[in-house]
C-alpha positions as CSV (number, residue, x, y, z in Angstrom):
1,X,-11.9,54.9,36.5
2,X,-10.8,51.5,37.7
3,X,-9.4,49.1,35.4
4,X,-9.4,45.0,36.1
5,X,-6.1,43.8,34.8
6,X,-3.2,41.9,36.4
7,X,0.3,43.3,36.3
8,X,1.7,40.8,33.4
9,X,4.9,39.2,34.2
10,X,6.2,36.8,31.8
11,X,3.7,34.6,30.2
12,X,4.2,30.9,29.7
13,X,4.4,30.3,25.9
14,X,1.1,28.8,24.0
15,X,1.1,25.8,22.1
16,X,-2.4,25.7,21.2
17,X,-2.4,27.7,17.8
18,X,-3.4,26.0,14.9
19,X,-2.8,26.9,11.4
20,X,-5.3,27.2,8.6
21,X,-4.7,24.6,5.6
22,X,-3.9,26.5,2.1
23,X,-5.0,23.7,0.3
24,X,-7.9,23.2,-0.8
25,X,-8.9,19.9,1.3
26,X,-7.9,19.2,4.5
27,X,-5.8,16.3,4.9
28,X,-6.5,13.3,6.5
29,X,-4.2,13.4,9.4
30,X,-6.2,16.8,10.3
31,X,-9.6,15.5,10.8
32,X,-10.1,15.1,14.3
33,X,-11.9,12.9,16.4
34,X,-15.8,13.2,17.7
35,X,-15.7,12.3,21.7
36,X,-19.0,11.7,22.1
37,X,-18.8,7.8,21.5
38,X,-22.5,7.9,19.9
39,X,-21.5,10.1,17.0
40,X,-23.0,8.4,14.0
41,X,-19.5,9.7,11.6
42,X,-16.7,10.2,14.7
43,X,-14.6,12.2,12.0
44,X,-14.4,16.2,12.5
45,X,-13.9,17.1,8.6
46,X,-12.6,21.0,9.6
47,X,-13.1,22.3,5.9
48,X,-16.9,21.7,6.6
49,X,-17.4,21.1,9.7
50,X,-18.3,23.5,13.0
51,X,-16.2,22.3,16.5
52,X,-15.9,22.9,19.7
53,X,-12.4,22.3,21.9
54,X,-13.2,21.8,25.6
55,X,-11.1,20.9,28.6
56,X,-12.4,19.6,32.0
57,X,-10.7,19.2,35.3
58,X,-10.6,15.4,35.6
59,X,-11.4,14.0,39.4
60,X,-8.1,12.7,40.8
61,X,-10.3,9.9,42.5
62,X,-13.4,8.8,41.0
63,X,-14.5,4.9,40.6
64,X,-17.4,6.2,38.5
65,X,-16.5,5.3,34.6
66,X,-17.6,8.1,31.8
67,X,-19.5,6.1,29.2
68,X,-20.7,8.4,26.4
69,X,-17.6,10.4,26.6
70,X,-14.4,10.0,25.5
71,X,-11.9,11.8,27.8
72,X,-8.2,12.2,26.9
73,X,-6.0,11.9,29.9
74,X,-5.9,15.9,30.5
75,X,-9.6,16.1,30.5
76,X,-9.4,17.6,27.2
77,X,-11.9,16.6,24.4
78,X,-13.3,18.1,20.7
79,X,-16.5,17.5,19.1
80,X,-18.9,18.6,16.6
81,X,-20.9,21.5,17.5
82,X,-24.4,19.6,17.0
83,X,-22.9,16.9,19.2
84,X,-21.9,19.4,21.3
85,X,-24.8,21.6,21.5
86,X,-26.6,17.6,22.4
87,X,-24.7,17.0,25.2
88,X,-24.8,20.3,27.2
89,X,-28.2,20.2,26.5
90,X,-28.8,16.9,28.2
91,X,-26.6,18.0,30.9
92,X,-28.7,21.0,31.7
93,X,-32.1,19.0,31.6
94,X,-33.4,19.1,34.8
95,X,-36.4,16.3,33.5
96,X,-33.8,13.5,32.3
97,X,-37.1,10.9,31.2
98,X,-37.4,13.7,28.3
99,X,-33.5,13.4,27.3
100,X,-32.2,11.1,24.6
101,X,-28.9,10.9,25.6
102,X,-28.4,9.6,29.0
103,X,-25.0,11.0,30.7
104,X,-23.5,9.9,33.7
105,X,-23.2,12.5,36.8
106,X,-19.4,12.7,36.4
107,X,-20.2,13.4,32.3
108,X,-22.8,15.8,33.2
109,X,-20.5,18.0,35.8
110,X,-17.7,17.7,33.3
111,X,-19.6,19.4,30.6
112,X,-21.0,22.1,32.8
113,X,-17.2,22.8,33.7
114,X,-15.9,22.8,30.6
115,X,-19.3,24.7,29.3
116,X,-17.9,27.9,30.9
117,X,-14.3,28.3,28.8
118,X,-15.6,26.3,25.6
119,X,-13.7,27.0,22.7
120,X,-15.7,27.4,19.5
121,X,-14.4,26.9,15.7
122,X,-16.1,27.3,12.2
123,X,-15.5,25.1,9.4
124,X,-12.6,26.6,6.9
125,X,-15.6,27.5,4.5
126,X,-17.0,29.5,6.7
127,X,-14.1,31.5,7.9
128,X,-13.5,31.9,3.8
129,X,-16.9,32.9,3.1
130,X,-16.9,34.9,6.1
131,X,-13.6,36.8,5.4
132,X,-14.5,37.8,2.1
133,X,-17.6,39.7,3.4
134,X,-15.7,41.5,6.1
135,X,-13.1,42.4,3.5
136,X,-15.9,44.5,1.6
137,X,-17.2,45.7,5.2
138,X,-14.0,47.0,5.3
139,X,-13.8,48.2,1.9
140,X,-16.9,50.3,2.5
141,X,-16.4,51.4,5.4
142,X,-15.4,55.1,6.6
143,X,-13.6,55.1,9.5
144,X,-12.8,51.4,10.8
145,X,-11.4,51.1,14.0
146,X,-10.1,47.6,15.5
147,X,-10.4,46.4,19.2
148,X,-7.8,43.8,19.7
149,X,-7.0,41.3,22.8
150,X,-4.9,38.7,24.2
151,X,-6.0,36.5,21.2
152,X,-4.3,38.4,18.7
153,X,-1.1,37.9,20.4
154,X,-1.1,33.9,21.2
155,X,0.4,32.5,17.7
156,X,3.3,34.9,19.2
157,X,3.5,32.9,22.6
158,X,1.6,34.3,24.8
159,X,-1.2,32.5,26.7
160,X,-4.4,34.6,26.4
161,X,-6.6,34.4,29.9
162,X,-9.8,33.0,29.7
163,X,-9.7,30.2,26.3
164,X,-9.6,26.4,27.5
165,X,-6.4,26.7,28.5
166,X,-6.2,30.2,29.8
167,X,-4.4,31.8,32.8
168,X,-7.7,32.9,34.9
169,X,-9.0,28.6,33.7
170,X,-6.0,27.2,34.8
171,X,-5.9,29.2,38.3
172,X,-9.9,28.5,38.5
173,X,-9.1,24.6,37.9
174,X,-6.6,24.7,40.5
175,X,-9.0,25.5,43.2
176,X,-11.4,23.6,41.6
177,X,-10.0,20.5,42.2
178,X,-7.4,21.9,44.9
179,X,-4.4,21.1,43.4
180,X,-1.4,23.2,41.5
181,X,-0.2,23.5,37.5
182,X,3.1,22.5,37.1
183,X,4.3,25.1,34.8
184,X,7.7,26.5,33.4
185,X,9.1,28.4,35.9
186,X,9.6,31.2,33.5
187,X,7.9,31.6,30.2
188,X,8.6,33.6,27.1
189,X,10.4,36.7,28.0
190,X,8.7,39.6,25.8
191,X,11.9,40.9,24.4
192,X,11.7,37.5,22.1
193,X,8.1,38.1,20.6
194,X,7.6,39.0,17.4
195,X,4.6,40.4,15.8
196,X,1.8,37.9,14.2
197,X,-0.4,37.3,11.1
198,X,-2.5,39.6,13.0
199,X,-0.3,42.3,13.8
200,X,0.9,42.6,10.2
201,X,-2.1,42.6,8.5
202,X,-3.3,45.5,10.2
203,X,-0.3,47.3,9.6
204,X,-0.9,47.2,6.3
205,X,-4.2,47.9,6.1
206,X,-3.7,51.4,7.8
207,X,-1.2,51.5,5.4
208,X,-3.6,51.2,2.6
209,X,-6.1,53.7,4.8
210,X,-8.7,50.8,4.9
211,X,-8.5,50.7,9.1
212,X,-8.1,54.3,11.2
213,X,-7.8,53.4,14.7
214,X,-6.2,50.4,16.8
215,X,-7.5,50.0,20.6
216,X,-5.7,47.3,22.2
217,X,-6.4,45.8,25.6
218,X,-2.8,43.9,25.1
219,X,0.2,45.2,27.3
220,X,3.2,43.1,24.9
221,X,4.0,46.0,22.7
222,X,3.6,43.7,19.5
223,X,1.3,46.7,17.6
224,X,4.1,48.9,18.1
225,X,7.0,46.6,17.0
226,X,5.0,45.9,14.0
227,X,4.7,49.6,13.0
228,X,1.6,50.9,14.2
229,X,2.2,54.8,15.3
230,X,1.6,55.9,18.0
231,X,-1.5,58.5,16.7
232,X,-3.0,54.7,15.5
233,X,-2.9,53.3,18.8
234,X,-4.2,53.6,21.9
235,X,-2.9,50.6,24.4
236,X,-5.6,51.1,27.2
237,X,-3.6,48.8,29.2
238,X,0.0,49.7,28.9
239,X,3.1,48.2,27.5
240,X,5.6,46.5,29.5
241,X,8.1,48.6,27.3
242,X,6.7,52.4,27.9
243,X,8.9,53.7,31.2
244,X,7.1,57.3,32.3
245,X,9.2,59.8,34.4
246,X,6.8,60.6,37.6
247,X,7.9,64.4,37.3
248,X,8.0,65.4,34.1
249,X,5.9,62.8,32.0
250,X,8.5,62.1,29.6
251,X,8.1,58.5,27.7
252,X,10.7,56.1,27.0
253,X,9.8,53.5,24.5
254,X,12.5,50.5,25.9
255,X,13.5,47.8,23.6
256,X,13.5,45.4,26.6
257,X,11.1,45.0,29.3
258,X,10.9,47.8,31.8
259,X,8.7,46.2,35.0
260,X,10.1,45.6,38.6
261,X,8.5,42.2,38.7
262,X,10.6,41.5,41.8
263,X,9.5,45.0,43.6
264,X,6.3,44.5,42.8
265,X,6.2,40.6,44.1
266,X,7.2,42.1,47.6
267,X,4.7,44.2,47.9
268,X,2.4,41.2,46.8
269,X,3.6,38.9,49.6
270,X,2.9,41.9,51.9
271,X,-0.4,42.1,51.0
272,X,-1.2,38.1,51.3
273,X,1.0,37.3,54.1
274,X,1.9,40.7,56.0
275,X,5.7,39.8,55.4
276,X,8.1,38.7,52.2
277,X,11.1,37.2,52.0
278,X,12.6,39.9,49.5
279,X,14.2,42.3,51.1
280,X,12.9,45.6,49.7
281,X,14.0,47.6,46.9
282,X,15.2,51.4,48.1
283,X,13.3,52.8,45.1
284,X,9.8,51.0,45.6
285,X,7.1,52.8,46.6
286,X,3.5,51.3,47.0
287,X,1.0,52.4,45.0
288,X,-2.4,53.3,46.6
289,X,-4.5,52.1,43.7
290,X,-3.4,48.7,43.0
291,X,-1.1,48.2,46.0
292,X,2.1,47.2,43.9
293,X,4.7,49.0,42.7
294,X,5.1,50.9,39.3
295,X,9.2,52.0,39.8
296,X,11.3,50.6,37.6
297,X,14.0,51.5,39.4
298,X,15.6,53.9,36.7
299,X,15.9,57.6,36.7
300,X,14.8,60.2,34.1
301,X,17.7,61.2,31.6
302,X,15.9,64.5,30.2
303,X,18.0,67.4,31.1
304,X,18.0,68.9,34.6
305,X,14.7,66.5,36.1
306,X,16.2,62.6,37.4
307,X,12.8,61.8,38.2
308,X,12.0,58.6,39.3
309,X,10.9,56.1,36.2
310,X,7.6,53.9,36.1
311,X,6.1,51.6,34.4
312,X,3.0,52.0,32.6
313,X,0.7,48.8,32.7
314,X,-2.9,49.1,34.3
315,X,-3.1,46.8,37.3
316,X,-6.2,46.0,39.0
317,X,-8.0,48.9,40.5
318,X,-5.7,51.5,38.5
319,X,-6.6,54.4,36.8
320,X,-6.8,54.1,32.8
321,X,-4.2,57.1,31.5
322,X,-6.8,60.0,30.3
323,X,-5.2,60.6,27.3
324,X,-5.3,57.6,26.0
325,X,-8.7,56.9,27.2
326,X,-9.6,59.8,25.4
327,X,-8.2,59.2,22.4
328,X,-9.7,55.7,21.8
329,X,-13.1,57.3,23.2
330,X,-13.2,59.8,20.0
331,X,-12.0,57.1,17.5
332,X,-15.0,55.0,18.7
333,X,-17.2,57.4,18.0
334,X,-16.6,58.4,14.8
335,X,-16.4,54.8,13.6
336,X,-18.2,53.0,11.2
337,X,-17.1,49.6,11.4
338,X,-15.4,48.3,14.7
339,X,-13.1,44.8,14.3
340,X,-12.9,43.0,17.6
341,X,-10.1,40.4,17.2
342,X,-9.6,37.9,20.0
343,X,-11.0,39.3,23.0
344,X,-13.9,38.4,25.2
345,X,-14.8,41.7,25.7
346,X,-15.2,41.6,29.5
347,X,-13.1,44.0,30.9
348,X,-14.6,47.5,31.5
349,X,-14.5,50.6,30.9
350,X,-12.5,49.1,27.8
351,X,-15.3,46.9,26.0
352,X,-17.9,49.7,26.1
353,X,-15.8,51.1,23.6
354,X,-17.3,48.5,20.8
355,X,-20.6,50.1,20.8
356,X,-20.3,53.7,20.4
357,X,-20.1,53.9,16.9
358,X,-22.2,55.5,14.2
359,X,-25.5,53.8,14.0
360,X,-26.4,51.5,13.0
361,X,-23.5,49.9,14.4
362,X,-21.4,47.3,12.0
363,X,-19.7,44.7,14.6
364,X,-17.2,42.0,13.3
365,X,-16.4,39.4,16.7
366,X,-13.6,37.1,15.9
367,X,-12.8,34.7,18.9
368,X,-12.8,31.2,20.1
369,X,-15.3,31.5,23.0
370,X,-18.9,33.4,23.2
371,X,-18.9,37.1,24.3
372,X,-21.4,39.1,25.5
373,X,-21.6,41.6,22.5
374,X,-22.3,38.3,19.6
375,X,-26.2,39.8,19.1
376,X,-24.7,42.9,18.1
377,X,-22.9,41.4,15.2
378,X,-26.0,39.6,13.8
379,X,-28.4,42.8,14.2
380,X,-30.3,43.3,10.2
381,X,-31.3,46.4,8.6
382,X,-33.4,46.2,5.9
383,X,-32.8,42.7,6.1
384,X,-29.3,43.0,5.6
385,X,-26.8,41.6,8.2
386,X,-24.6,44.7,9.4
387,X,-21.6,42.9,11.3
388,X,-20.4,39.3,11.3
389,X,-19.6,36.6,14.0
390,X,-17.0,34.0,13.2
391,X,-15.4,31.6,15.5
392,X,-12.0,30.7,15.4
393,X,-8.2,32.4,15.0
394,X,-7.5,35.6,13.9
395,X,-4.7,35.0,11.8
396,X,-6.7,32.4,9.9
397,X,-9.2,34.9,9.2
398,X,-7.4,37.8,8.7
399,X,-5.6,35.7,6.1
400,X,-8.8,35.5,4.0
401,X,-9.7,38.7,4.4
402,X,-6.2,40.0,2.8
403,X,-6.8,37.7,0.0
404,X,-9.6,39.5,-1.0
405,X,-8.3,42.9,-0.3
406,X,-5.1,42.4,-2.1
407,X,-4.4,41.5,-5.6
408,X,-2.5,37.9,-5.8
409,X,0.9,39.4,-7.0
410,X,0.2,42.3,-4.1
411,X,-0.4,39.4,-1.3
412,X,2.2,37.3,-2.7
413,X,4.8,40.3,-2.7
414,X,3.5,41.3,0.9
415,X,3.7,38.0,2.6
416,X,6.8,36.8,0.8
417,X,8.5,39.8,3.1
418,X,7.8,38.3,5.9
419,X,11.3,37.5,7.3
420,X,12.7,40.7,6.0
421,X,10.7,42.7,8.6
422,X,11.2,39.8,10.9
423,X,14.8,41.1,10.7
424,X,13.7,44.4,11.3
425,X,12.1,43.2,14.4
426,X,15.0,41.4,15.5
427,X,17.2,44.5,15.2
428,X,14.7,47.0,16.5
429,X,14.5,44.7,20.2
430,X,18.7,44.2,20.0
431,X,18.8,48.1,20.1
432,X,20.4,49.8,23.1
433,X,17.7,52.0,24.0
């Protein structure tokens, strides 16, 4: 059972999060700006108003001037979602005599660029009116299971892959318009990431029994340092701080991070140029699945084996471990209410796993950008909506939806511990194990 994932490396560090206001207006210096030029009120008011986030690859050399768009010098550019909805529309028209607004050709290829990784946020009213209803989805619910993805996990630093600014946009902008990022040459290393919002809050809702199950696509090993055991959790993907012995099938949860990245990079040169630079490591050996290495170059300490060690992440065209499969695969089943939180749900076998709950199914999507599985949410019974569909960040909403699952001196006392189990974090990743 093949699994499309790249081996993870060290991620560059995001910069993107935004916070939700606690107050009950947002201030001024907030409001963003409409880049469509012909927006009759400009202003973005994000309490009450719907956006959308885009950035295009900008031609390096192009006398043509935009005119109804407002660029910034990144190609990056926000505006309302009717405005929005407007201008891909006109873009799309293929009869432009019938179109009101009248792009330019550069405009027009621009928006169908940026159309493809567009970035999608509700007002703060709606993620408050939102997370109150999920909060007595949950509270109802049976056996609630969460699906969690790279956008859990980018308030902690790391980039997710296909938002505005993802890794899989960025490499398709490069040979889009032929040139390369300059990034950091190294990013954050894992060992220095601590658990979100996100990863918190669903601690403590296990905790409370409200949520059964976590299925996580994410490799950074942020559910476990948070506290979720490992009968809660099945990381389909790995975690770049699980070592398993290769003879005996002993686990070792590291506190640093346990990949060969170097090993693994020489068999990647190998593959793309036939010959690498680095010499090669005496413990590597090529893996016949996804043609890298999975040694970490450590031996097994359990008594009388000093097997050879391996990592455990999923690369492309590697198997899913069965037991873990297995595990998510009966927690999906029996559930009743699936949470997907920041993922666009297009890696398989892993996002079949939303739909194999109880019917009638009761989805809840929270991302920034459109996924394949957005009907399911929306579905009514008896005219009742079953799921939900909100646009945005997890933590924001995940923050409304403990306010209304928690009493005020409970949330208060919760949140307020925050740097206490920060220090617990800290100490947990310092350990010499």
């Amino acid at each position: 059972m093949a699994e499309k994932i790249e081996r993870l490396g060290k991620h560059k560090a995001s910069t993107t999060t935004e916070k939700i206001s606690k107050k009950s207006k947002i201030a001024p210096a907030e409001w963003k700006t409409c880049s469509f030029k012909s927006c009759v009120t400009q202003q973005i008011h994000p309490q009450t108003d719907c956006y959308v986030e885009i950035k295009a690859t900008l031609p390096t050399k192009d006398s043509s001037r935009s005119t109804l768009i407002a660029w910034g010098s990144t190609g990056d550019a926000s505006f309302h979602k009717t405005c929005w909805d407007d201008l891909l529309k006109s873009s799309r028209a293929r009869n432009p005599k019938n179109i009101a607004i009248k792009l330019s050709n550069r405009d027009k290829s621009l928006v169908k660029e940026a159309s493809k990784t567009v970035e999608h946020h509700d007002s703060v009213d709606i993620v408050r009116m939102e997370g109150a209803r999920i909060a007595q989805l949950i509270r109802s619910s049976h056996h609630c299971i969460v699906f969690s993805g790279a956008g859990i996990s980018t308030s902690a630093g790391i980039g997710d892959y296909r938002g505005k600014e993802g890794k899989w946009t960025e490499e398709d902008r490069e040979a889009v318009s032929g040139s390369t990022a300059v990034t950091e040459e190294e990013g954050v290393p894992y060992e220095n990431l601590r658990p979100t919002y996100t990863h918190e809050a669903l601690v403590k809702l296990l905790e409370m029994g409200m949520i059964k199950h976590i299925i996580s696509q994410n490799g950074d090993g942020l559910h476990g340092l948070s506290g979720i055991p490992v009968e809660h959790l099945s990381e389909l993907h790995g975690n770049v701080f699980i070592e398993i012995c290769e003879s005996c099938g002993h686990r070792y949860n590291r506190s640093f991070y346990v990949m060969d990245d170097t090993a693994s990079q020489y068999f990647e040169d190998l593959n793309e140029q036939g010959s690498s630079e680095i010499p090669r490591p005496k413990h590597a050996v090529k893996c016949t699945l996804c043609g890298l290495t999975h040694r970490t170059g450590r031996k097994c300490s359990q008594k009388g084996c000093k097997g050879f060690l391996k990592d455990s992440i999923i690369n492309f065209s590697d198997d899913l471990e069965e037991a873990i499969l297995t595990q998510a695969e009966k927690n999906a089943d029996k559930a009743d209410l699936c949470l997907s939180f920041g993922t666009t749900m297009q890696v398989y076998p892993a996002c079949n796993l939303v739909r194999r709950g109880r019917k009638p199914l009761r989805l809840v999507i929270i991302n920034r950008q459109k996924t394949g599985f957005d009907d399911l949410c929306l579905k009514k019974v008896a005219g009742e909506v079953l799921g939900s569909r909100v646009f945005g960040d997890c933590d924001q909403l995940l923050a409304e939806v403990m306010k209304n699952l928690l009493t005020a001196e409970d949330l208060q006392t919760w949140e307020g511990a925050r740097q206490e189990r920060m220090t617990g974090y800290d100490r947990q990743r310092s350990s010499p194990h």
